[in-house]
PyMOL Python script that loads the backbone (N, CA, C, O; Angstrom):
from pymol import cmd

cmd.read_pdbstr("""\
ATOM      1  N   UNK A   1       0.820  -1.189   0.000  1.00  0.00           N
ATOM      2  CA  UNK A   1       0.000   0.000   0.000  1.00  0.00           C
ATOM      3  C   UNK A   1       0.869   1.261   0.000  1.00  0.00           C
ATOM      4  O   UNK A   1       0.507   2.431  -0.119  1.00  0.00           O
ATOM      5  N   UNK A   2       2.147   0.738   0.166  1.00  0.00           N
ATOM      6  CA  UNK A   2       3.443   2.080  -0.126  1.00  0.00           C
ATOM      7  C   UNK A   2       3.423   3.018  -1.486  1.00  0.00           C
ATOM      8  O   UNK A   2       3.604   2.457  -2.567  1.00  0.00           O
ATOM      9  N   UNK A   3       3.240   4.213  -1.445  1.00  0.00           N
ATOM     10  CA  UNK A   3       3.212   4.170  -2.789  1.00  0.00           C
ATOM     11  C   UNK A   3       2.525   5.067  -3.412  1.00  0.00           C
ATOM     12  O   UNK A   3       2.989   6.011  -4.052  1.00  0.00           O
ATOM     13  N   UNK A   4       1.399   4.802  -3.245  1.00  0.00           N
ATOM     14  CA  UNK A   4      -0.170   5.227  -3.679  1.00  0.00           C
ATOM     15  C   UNK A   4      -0.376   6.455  -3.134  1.00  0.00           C
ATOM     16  O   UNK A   4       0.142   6.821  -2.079  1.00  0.00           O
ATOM     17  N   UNK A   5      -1.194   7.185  -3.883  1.00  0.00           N
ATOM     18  CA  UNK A   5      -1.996   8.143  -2.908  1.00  0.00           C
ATOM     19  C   UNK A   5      -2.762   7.699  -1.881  1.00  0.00           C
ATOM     20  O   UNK A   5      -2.438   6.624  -1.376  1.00  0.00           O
ATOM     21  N   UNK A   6      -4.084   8.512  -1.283  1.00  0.00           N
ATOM     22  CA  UNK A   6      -4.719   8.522  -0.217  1.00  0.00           C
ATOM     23  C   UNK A   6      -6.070   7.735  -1.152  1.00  0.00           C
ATOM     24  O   UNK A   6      -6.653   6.669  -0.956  1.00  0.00           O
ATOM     25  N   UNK A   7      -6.265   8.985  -2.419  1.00  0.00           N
ATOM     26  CA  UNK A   7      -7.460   8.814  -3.076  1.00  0.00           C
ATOM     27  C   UNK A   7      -7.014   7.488  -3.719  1.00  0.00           C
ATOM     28  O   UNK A   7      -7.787   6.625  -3.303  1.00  0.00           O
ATOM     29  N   UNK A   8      -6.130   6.964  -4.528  1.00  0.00           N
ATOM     30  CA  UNK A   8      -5.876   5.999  -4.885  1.00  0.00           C
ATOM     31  C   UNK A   8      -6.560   4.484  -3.855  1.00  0.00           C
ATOM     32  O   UNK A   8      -7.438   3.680  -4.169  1.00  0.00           O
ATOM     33  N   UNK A   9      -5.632   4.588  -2.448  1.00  0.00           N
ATOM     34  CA  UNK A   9      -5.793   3.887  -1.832  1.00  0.00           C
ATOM     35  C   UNK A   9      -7.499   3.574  -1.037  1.00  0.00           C
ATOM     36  O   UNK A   9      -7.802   2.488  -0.542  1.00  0.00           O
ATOM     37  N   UNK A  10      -8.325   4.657  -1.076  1.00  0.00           N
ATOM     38  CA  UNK A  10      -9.962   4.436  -0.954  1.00  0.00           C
ATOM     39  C   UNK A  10     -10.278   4.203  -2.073  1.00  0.00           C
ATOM     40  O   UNK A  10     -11.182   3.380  -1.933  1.00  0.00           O
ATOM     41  N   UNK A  11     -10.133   4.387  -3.222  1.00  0.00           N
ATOM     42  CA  UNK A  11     -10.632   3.756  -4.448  1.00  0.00           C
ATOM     43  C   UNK A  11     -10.276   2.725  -3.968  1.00  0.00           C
ATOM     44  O   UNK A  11     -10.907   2.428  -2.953  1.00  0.00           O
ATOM     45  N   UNK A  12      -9.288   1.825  -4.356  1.00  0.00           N
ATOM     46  CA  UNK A  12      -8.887   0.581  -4.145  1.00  0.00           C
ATOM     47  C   UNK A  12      -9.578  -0.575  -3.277  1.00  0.00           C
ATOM     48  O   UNK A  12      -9.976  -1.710  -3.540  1.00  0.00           O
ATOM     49  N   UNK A  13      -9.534   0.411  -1.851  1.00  0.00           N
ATOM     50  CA  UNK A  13     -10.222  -0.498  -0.807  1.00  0.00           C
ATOM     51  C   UNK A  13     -11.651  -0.239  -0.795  1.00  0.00           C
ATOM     52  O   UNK A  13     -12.148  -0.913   0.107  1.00  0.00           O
ATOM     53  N   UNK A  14     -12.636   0.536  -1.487  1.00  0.00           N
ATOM     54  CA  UNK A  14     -14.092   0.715  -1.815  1.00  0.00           C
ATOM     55  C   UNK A  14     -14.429  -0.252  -2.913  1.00  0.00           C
ATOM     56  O   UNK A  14     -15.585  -0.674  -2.933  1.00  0.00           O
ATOM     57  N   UNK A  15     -13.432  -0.736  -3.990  1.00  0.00           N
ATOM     58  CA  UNK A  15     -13.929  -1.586  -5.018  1.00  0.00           C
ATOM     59  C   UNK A  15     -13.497  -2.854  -4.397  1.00  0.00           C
ATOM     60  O   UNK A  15     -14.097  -3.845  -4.815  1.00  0.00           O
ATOM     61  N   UNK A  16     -12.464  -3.081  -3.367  1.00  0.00           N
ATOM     62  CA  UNK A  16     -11.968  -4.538  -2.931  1.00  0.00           C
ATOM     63  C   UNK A  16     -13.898  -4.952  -2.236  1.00  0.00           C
ATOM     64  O   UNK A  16     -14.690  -5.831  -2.576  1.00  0.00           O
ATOM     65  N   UNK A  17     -14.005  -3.804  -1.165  1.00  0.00           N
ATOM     66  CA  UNK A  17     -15.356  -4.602  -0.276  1.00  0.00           C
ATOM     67  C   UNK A  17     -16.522  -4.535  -1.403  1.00  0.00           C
ATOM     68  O   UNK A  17     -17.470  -5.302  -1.237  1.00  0.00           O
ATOM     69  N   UNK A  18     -16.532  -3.636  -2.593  1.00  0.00           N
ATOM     70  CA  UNK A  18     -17.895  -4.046  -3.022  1.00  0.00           C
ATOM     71  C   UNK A  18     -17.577  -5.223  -3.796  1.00  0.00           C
ATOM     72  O   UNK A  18     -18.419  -6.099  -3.995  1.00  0.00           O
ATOM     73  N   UNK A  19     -16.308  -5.285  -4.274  1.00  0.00           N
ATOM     74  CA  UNK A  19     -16.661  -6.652  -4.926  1.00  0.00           C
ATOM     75  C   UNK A  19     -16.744  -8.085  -4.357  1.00  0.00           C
ATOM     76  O   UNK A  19     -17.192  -9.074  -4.937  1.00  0.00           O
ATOM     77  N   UNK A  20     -16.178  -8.002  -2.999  1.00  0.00           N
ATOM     78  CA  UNK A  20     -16.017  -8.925  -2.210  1.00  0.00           C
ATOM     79  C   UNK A  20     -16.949  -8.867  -1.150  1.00  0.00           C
ATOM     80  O   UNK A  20     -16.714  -9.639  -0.221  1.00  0.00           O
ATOM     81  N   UNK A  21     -18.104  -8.034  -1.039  1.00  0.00           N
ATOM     82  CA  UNK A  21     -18.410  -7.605   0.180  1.00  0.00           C
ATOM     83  C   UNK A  21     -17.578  -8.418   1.685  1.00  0.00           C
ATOM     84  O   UNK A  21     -18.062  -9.005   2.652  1.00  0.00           O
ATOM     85  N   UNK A  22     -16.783  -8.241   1.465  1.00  0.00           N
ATOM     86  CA  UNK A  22     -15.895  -8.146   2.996  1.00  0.00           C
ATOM     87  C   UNK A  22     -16.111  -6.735   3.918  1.00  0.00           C
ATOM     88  O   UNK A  22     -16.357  -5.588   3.545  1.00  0.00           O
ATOM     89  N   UNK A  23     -15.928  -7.266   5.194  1.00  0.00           N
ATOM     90  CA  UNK A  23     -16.262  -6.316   6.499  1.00  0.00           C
ATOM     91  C   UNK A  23     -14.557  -5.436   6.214  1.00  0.00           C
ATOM     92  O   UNK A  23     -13.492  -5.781   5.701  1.00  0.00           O
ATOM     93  N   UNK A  24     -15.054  -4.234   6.844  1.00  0.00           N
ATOM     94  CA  UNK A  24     -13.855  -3.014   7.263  1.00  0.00           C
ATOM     95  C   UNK A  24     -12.825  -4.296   8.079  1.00  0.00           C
ATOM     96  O   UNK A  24     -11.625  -4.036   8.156  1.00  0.00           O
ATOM     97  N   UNK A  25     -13.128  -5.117   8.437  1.00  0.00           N
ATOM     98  CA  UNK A  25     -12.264  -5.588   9.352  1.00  0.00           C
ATOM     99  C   UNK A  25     -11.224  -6.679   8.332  1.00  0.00           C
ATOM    100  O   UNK A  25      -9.998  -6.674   8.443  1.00  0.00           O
ATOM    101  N   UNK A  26     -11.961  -7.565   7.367  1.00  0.00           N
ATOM    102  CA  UNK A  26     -11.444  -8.446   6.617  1.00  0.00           C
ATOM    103  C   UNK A  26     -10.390  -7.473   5.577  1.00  0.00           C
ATOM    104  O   UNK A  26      -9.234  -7.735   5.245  1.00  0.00           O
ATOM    105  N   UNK A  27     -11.165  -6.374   5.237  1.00  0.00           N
ATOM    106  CA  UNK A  27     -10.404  -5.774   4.613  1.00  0.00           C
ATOM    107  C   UNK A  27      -9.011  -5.367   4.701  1.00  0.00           C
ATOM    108  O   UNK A  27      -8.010  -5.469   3.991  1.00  0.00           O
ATOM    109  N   UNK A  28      -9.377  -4.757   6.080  1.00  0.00           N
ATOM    110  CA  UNK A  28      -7.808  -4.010   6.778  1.00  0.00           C
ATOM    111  C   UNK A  28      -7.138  -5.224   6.783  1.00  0.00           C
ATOM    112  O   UNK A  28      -6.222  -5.086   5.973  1.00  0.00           O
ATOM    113  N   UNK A  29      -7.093  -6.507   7.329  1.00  0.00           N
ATOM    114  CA  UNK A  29      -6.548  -7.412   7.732  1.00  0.00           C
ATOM    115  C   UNK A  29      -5.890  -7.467   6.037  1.00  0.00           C
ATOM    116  O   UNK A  29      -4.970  -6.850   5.499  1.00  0.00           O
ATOM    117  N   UNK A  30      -6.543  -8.174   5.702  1.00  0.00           N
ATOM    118  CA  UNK A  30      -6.179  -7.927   3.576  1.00  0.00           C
ATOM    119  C   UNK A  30      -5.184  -6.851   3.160  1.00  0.00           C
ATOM    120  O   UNK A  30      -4.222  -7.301   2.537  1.00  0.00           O
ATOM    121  N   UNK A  31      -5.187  -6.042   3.282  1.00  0.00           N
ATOM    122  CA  UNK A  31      -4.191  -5.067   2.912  1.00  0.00           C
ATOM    123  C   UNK A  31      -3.501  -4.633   3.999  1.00  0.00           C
ATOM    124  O   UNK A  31      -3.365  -3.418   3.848  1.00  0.00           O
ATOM    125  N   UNK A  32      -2.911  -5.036   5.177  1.00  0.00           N
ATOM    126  CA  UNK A  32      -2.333  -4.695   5.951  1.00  0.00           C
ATOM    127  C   UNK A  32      -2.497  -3.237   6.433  1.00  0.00           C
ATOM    128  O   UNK A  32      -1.578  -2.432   6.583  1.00  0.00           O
ATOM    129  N   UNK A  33      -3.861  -3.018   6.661  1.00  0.00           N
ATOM    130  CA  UNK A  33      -3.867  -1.683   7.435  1.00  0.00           C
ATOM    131  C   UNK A  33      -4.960  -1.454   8.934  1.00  0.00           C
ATOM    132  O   UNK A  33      -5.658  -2.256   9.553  1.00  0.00           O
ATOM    133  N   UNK A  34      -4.761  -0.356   9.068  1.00  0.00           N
ATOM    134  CA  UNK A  34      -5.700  -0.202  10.461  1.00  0.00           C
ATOM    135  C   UNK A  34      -7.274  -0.432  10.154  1.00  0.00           C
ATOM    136  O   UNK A  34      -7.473  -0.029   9.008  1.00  0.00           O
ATOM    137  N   UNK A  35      -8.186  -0.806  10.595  1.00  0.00           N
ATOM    138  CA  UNK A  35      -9.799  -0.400  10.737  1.00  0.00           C
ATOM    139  C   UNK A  35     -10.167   1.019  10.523  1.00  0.00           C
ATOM    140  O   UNK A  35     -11.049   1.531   9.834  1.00  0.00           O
ATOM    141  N   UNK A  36      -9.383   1.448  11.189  1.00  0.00           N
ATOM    142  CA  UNK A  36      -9.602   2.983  11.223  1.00  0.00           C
ATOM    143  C   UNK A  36      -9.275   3.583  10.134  1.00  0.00           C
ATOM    144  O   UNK A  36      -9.726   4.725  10.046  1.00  0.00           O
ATOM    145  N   UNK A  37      -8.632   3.208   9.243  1.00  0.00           N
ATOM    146  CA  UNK A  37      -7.868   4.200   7.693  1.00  0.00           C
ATOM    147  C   UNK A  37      -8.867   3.489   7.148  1.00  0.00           C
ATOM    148  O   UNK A  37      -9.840   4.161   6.805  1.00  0.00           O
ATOM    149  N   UNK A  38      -8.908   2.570   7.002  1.00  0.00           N
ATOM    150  CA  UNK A  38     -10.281   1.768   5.901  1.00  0.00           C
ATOM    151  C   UNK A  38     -11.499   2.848   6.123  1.00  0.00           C
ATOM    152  O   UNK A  38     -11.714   3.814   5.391  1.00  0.00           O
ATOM    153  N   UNK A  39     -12.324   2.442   7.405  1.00  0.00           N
ATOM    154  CA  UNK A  39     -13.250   3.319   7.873  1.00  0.00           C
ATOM    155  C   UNK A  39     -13.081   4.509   7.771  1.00  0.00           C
ATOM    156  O   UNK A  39     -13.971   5.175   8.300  1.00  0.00           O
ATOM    157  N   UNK A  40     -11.975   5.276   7.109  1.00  0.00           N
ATOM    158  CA  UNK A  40     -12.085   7.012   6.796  1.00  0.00           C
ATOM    159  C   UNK A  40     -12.197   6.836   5.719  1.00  0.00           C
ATOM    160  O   UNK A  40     -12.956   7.527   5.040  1.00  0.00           O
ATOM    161  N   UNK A  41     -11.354   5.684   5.135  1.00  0.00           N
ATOM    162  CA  UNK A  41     -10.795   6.001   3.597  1.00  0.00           C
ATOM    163  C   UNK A  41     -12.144   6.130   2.804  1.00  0.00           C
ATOM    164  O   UNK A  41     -12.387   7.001   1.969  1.00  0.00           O
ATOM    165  N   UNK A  42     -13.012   5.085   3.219  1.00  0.00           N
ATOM    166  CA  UNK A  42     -14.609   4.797   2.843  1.00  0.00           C
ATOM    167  C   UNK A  42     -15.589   5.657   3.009  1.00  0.00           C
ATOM    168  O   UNK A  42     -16.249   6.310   2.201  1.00  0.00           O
ATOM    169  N   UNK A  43     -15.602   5.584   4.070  1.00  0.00           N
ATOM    170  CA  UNK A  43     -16.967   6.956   4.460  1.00  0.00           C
ATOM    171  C   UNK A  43     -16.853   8.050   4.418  1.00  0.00           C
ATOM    172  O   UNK A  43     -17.832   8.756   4.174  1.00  0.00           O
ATOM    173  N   UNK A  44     -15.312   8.709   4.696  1.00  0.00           N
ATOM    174  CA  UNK A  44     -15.325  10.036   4.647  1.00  0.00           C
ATOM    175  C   UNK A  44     -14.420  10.628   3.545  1.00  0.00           C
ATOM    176  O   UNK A  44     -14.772  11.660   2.974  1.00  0.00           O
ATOM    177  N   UNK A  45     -13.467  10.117   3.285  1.00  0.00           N
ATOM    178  CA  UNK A  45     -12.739  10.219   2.184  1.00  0.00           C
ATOM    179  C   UNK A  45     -13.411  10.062   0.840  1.00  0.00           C
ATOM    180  O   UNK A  45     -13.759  11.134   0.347  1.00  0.00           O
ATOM    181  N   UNK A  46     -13.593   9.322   0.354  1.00  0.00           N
ATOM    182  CA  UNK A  46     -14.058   8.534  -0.803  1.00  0.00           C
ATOM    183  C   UNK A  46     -15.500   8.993  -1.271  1.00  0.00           C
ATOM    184  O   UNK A  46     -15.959   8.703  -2.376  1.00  0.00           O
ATOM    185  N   UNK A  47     -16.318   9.907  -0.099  1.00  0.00           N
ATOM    186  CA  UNK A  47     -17.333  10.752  -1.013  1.00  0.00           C
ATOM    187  C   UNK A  47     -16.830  11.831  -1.925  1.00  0.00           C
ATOM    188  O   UNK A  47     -17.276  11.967  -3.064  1.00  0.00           O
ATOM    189  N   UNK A  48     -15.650  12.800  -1.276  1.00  0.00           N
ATOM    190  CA  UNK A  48     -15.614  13.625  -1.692  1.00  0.00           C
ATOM    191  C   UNK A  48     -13.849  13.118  -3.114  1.00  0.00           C
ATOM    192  O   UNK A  48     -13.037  13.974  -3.462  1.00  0.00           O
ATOM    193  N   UNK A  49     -13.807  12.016  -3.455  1.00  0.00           N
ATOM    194  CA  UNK A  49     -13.135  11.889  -4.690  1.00  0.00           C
ATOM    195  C   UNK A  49     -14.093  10.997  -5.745  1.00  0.00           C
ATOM    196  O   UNK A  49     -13.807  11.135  -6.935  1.00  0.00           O
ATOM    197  N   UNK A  50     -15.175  10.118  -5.423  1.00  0.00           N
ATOM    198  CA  UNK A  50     -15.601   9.205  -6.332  1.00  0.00           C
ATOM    199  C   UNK A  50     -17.179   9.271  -5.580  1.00  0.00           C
ATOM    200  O   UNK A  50     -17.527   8.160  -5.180  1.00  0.00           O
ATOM    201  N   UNK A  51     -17.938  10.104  -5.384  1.00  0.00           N
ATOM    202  CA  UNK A  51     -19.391   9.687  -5.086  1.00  0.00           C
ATOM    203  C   UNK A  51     -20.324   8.689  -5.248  1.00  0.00           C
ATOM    204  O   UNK A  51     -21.054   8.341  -4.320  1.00  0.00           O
ATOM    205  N   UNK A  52     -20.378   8.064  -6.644  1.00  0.00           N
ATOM    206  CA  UNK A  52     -20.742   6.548  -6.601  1.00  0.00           C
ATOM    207  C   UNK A  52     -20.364   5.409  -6.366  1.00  0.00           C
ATOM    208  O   UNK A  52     -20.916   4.341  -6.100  1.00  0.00           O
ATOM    209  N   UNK A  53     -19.114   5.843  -6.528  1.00  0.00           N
ATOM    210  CA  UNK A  53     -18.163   4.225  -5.607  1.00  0.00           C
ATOM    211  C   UNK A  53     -18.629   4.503  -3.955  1.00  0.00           C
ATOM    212  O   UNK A  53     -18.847   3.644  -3.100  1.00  0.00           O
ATOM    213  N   UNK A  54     -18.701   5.958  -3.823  1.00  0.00           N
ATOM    214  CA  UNK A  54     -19.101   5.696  -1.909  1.00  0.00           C
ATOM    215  C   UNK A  54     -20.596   5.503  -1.806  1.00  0.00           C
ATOM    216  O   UNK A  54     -21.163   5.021  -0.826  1.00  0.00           O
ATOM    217  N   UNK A  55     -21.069   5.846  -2.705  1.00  0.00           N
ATOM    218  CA  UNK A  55     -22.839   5.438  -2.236  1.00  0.00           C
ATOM    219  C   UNK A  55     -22.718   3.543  -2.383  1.00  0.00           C
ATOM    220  O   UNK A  55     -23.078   2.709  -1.553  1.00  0.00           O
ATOM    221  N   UNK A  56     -22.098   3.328  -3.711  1.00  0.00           N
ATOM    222  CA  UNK A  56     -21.993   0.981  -3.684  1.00  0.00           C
ATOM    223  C   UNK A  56     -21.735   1.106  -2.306  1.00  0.00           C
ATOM    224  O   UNK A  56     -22.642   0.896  -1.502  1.00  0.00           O
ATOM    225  N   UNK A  57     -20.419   1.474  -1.878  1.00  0.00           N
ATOM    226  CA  UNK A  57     -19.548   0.782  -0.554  1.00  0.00           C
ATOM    227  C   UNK A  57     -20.183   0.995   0.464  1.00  0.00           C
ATOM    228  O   UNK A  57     -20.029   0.150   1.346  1.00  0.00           O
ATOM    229  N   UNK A  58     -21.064   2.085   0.745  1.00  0.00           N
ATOM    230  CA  UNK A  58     -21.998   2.542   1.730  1.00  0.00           C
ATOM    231  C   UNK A  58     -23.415   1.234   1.844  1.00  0.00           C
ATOM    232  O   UNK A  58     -23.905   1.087   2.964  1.00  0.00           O
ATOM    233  N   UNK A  59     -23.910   0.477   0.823  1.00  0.00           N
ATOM    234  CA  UNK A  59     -24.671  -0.096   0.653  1.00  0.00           C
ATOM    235  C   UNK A  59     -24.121  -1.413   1.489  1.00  0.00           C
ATOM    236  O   UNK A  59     -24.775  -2.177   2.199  1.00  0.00           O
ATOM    237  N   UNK A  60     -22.965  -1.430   1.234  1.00  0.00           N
ATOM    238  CA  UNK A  60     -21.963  -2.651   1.456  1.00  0.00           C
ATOM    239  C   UNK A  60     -22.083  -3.244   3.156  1.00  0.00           C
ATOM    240  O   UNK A  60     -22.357  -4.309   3.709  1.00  0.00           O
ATOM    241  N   UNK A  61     -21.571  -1.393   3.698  1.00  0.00           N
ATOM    242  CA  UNK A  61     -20.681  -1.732   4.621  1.00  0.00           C
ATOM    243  C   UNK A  61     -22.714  -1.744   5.776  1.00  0.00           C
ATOM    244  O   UNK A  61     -23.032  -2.162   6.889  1.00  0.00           O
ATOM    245  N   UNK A  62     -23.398  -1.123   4.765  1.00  0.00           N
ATOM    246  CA  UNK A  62     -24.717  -0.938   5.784  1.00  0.00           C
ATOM    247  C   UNK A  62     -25.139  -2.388   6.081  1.00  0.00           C
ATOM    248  O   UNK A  62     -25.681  -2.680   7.147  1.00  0.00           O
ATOM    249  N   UNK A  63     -24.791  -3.595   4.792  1.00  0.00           N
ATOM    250  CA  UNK A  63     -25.132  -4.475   5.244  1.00  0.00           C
ATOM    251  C   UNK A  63     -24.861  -5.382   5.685  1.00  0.00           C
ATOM    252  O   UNK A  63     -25.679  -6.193   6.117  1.00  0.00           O
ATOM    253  N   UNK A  64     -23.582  -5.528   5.710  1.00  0.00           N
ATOM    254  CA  UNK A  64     -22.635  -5.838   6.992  1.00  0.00           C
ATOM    255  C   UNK A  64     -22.973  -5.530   8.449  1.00  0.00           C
ATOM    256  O   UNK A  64     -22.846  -6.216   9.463  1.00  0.00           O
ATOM    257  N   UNK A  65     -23.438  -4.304   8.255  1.00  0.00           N
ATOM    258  CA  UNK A  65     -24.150  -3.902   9.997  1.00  0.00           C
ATOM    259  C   UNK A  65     -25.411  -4.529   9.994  1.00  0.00           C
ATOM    260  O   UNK A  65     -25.701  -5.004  11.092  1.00  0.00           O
ATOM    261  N   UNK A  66     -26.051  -4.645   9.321  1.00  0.00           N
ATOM    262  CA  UNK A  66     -27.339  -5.708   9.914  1.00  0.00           C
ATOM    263  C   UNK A  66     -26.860  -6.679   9.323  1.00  0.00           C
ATOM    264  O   UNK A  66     -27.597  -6.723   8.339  1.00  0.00           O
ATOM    265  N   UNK A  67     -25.987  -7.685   9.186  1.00  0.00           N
ATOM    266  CA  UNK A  67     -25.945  -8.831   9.590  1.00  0.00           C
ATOM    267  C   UNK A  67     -24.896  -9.297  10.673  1.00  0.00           C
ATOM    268  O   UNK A  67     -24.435 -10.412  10.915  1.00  0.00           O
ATOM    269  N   UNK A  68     -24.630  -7.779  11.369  1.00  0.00           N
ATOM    270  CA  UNK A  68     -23.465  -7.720  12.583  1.00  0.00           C
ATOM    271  C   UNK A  68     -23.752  -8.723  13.444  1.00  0.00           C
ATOM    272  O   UNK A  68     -22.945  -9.653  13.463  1.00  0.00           O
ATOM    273  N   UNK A  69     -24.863  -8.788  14.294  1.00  0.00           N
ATOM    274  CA  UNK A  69     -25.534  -9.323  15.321  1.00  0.00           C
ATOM    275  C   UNK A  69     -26.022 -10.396  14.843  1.00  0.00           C
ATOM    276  O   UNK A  69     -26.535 -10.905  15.839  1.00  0.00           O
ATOM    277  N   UNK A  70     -26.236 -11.190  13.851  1.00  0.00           N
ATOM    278  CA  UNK A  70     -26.131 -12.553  13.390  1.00  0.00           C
ATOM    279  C   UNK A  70     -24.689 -13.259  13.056  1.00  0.00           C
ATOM    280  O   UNK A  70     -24.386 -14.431  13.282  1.00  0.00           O
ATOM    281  N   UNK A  71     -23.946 -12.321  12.507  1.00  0.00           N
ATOM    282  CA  UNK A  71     -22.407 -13.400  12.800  1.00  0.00           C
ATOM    283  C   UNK A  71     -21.723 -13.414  14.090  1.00  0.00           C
ATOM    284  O   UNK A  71     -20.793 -14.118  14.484  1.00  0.00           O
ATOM    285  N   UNK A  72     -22.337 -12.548  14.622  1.00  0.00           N
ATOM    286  CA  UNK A  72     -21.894 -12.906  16.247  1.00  0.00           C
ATOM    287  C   UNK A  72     -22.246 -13.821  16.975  1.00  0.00           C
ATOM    288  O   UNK A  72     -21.499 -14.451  17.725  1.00  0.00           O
ATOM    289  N   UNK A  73     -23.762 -14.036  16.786  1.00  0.00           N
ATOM    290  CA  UNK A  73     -24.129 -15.091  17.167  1.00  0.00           C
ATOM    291  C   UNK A  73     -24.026 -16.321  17.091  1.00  0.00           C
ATOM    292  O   UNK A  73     -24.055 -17.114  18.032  1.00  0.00           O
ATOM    293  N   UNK A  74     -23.894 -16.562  15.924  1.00  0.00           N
ATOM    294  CA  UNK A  74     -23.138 -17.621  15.307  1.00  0.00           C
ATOM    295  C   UNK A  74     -21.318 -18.425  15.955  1.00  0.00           C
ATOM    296  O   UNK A  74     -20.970 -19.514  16.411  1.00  0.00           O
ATOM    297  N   UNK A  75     -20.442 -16.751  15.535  1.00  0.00           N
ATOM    298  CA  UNK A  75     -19.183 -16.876  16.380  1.00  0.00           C
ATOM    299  C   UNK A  75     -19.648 -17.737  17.814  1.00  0.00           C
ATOM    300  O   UNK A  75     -19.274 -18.905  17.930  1.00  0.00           O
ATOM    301  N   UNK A  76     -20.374 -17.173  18.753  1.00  0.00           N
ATOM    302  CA  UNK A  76     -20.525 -17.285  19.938  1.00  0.00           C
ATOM    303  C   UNK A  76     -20.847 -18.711  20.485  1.00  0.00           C
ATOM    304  O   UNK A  76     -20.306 -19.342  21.393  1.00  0.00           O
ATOM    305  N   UNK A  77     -22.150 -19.113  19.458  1.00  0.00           N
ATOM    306  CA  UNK A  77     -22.726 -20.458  19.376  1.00  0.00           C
ATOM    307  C   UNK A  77     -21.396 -21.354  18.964  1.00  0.00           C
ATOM    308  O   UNK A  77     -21.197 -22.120  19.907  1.00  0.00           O
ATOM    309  N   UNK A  78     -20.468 -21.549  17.990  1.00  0.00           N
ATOM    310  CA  UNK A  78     -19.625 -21.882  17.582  1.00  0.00           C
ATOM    311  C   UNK A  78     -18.511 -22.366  18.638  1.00  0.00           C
ATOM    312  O   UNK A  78     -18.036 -23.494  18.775  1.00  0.00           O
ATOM    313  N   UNK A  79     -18.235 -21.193  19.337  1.00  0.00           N
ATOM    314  CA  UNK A  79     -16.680 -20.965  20.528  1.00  0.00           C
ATOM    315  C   UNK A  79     -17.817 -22.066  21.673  1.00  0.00           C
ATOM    316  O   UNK A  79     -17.175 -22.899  22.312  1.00  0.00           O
ATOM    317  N   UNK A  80     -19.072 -22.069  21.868  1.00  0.00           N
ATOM    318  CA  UNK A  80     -19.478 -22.995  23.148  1.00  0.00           C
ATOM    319  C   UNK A  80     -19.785 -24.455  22.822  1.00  0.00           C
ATOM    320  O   UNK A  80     -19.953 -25.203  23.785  1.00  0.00           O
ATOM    321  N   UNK A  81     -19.882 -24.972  21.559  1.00  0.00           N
ATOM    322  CA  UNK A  81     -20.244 -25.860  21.167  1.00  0.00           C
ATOM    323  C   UNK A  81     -18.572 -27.077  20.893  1.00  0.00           C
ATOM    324  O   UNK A  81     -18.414 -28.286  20.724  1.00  0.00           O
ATOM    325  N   UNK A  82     -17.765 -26.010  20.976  1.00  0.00           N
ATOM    326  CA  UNK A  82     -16.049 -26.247  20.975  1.00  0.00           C
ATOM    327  C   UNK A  82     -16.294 -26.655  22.435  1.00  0.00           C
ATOM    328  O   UNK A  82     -16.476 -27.850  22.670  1.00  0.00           O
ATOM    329  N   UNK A  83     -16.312 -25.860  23.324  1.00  0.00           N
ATOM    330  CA  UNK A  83     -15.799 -25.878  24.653  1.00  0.00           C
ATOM    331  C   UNK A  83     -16.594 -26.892  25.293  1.00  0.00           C
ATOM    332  O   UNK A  83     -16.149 -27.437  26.303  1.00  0.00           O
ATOM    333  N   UNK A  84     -17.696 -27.203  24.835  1.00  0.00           N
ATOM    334  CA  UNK A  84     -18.735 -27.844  25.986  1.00  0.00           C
ATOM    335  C   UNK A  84     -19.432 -28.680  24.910  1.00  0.00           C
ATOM    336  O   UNK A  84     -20.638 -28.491  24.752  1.00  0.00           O
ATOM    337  N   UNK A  85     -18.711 -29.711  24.048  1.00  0.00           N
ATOM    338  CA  UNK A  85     -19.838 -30.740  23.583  1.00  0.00           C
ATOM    339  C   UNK A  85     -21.033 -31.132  24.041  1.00  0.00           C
ATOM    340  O   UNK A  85     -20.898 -31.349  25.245  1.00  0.00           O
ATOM    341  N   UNK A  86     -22.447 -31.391  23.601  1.00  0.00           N
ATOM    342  CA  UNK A  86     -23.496 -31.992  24.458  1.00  0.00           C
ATOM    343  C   UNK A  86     -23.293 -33.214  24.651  1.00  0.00           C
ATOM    344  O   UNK A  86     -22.941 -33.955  23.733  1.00  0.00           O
ATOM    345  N   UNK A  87     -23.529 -33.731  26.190  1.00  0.00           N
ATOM    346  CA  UNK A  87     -23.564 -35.003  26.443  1.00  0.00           C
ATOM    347  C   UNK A  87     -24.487 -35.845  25.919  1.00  0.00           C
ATOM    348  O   UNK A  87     -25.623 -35.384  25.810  1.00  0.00           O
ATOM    349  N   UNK A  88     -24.281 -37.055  25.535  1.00  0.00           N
ATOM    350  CA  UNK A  88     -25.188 -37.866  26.014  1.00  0.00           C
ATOM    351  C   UNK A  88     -26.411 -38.053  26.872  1.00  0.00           C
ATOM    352  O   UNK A  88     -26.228 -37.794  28.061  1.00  0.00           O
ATOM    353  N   UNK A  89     -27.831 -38.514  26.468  1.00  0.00           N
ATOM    354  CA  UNK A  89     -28.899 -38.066  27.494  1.00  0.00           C
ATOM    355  C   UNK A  89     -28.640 -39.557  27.511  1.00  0.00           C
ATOM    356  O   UNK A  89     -28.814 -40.208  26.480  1.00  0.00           O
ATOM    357  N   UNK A  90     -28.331 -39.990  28.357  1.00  0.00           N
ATOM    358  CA  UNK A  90     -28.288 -41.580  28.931  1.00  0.00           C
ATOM    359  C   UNK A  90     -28.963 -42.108  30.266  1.00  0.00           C
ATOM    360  O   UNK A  90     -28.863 -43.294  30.581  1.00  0.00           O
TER     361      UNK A  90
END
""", "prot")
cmd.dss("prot")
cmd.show_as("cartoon", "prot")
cmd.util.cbc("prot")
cmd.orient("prot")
């Protein structure tokens, strides 16, 4: 990501999540950067160089937030079903 501009680099990471819809989080992890530069580069950056790439990515990242609280749940169900197999009703 050395290299690039700023605008370069929110273009980049606005077309990686719409085409992948990946979370701010998969992303950063993906290109080796913070949550936090993603999350500017996107929402606040990236209106004011490419307006329709931020309205897609905005669609993206909105629906990622409602399905926040279902992959958590999931995670959660997952980590107890590891830890604590069900017994046997014997």
């Amino acid at each position: 990501m050395k290299n690039i501009s700023i605008e370069e680099r929110a273009c980049m990471l606005a077309q990686y999540i719409i085409d992948s819809k990946d979370t701010v989080r998969g992303t950063a992890k993906k290109f080796g950067i913070s949550k936090s530069t993603v999350h500017k580069d996107v929402s606040e950056r990236l209106i004011h160089i490419n307006k329709v790439l931020a309205l897609e990515v905005r669609k993206v990242l909105d629906e990622n937030k409602a399905e926040r609280h279902i992959r958590g749940g999931m995670a959660t169900k997952l980590k107890y079903s590891r830890e604590c197999p069900k017994r046997d009703a014997s």
